[in-house]
PANUDO-845164 format. One record per residue (C-alpha): residue in three letters; x, y, z. Coordinates in Angstrom, 1 decimal, padded with zeros to 4 digits. Example, Ala and Ser with C-alpha at 12.3 -4.5 7.8 and 13.67 -1.06 7.14 Angstrom:
% PANUDO-845164
[r "ala"; [012.3; -004.5; 007.8]],
[r "ser"; [013.7; -001.1; 007.1]],
***
This chain:
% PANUDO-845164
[r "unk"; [002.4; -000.2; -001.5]],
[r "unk"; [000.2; 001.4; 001.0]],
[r "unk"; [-000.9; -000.8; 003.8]],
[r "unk"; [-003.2; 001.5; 005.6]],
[r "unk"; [-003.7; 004.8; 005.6]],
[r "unk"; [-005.6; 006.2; 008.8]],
[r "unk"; [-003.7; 004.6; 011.9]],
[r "unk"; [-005.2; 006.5; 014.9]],
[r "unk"; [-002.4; 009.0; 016.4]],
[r "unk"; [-002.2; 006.8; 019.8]],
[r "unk"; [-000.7; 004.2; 017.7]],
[r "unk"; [002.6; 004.0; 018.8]],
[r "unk"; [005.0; 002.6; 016.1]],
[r "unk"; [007.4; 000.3; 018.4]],
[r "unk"; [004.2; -001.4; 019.2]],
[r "unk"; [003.1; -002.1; 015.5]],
[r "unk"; [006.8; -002.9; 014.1]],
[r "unk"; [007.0; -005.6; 016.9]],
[r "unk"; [003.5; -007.4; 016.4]],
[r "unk"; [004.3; -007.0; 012.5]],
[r "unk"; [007.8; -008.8; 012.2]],
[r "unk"; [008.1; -011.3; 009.6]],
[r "unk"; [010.3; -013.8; 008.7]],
[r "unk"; [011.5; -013.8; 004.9]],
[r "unk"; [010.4; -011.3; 002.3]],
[r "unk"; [006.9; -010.3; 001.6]],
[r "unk"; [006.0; -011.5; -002.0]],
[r "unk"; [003.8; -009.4; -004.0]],
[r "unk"; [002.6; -009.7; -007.6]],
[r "unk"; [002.1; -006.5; -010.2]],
[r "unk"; [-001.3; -007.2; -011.9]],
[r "unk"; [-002.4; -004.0; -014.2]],
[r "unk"; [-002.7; -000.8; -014.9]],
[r "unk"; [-006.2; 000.7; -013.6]],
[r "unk"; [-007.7; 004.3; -012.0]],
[r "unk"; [-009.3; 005.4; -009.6]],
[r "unk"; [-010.2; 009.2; -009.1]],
[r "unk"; [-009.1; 011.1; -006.0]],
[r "unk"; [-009.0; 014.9; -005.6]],
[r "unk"; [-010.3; 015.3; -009.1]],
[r "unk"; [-007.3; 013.6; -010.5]],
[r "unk"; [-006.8; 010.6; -012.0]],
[r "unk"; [-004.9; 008.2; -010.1]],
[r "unk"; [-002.9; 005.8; -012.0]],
[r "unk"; [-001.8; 002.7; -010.2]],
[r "unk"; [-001.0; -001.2; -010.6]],
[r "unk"; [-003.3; -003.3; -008.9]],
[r "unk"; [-001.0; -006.1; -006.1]],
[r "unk"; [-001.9; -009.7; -005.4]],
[r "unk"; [-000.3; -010.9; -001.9]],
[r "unk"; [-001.0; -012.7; 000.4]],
[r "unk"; [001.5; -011.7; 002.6]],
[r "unk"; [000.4; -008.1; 002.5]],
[r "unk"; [-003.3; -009.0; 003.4]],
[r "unk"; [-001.5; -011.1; 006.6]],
[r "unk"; [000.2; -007.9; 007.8]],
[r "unk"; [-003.1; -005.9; 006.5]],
[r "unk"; [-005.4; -008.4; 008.9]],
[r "unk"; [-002.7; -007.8; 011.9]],
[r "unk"; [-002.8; -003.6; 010.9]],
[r "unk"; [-006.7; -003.4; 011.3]],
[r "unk"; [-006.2; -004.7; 015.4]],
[r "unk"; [-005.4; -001.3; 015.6]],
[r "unk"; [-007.6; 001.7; 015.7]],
[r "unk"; [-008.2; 003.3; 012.2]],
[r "unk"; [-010.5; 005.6; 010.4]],
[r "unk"; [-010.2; 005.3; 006.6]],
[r "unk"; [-012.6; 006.6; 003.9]],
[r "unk"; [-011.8; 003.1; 001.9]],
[r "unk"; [-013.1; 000.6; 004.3]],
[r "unk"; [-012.1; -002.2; 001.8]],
[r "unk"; [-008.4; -003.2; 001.6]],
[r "unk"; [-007.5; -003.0; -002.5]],
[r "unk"; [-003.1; -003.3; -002.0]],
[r "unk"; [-002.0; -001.2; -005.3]],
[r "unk"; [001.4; 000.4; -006.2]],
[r "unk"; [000.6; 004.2; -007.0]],
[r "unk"; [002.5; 005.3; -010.1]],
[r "unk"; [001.3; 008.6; -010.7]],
[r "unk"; [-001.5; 011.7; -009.9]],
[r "unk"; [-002.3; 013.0; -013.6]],
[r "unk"; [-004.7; 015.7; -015.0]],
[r "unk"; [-008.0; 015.0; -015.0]],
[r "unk"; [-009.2; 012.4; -017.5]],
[r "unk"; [-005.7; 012.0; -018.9]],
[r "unk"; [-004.7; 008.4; -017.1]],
[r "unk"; [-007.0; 006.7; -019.8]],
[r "unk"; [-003.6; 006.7; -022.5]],
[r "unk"; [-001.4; 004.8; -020.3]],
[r "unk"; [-003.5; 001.7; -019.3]],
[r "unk"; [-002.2; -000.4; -022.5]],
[r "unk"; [001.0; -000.4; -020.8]],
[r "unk"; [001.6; -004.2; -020.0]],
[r "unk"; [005.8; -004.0; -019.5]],
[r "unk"; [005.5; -004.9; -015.7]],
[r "unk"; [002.0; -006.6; -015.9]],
[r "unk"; [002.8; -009.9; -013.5]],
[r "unk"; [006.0; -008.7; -012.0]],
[r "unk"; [006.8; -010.5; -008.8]],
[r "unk"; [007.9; -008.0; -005.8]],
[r "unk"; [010.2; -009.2; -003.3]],
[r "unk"; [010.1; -006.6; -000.7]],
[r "unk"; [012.1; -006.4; 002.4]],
[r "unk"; [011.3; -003.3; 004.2]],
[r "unk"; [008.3; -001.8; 006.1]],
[r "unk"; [008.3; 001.9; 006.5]],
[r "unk"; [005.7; 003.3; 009.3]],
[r "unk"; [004.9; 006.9; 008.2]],
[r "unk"; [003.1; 008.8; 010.7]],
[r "unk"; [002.0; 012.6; 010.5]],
[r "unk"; [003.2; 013.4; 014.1]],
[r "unk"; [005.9; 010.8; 014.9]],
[r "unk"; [009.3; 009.7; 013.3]],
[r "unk"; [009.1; 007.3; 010.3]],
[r "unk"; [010.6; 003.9; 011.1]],
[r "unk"; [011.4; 001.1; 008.8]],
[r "unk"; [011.3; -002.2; 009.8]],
[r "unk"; [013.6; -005.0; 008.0]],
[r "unk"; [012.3; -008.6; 007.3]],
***
């Protein structure tokens, strides 16, 4: 689950993983199966419900940020496909309200050192 994609380079990611801990485990519930397009391809992806996530989400955007999706839509990506092609796998339903109990926070950054931050 991305939380933000776009985190200005002078974010440092000490800074963030400090202002971000959280006690417990961040719930998150699988909803379904949707696309959205992106390259040309057809992004297949569940669609998350959390409050949790928008909390850390709200403390993320404190931060500078330039982002092409200025509205905050949490989703798990499940795969890039061809081209109208991700159509034949939205009546899929096996995971549809799953509840995710994650425990880790992973701060990927083009120029830095990922980190992962335990709750």
């Amino acid at each position: 689950i991305t939380l933000m994609y776009g985190l200005d380079e002078s974010v440092k990611p000490e800074e963030v993983l400090d202002r971000l801990q959280f006690s417990g485990q961040v719930v998150a519930k699988l909803g379904r199966l949707s696309l959205f397009k992106n390259d040309g391809l057809d992004v297949l992806k569940y669609e998350v419900k959390s409050t949790d996530l928008n909390h850390l989400r709200d403390v993320l955007e404190e931060y500078p940020y330039k982002t092409d999706y200025p509205e905050f839509v949490p989703h798990v990506t499940v795969a890039y496909l061809q081209p109208n092609t991700g159509w034949k796998y939205l009546f899929r339903t096996e995971l549809d309200g799953r509840i995710l109990k994650l425990n880790q926070l992973r701060f990927v950054q083009k120029t830095q050192n990922t980190r992962v931050l335990s709750f």
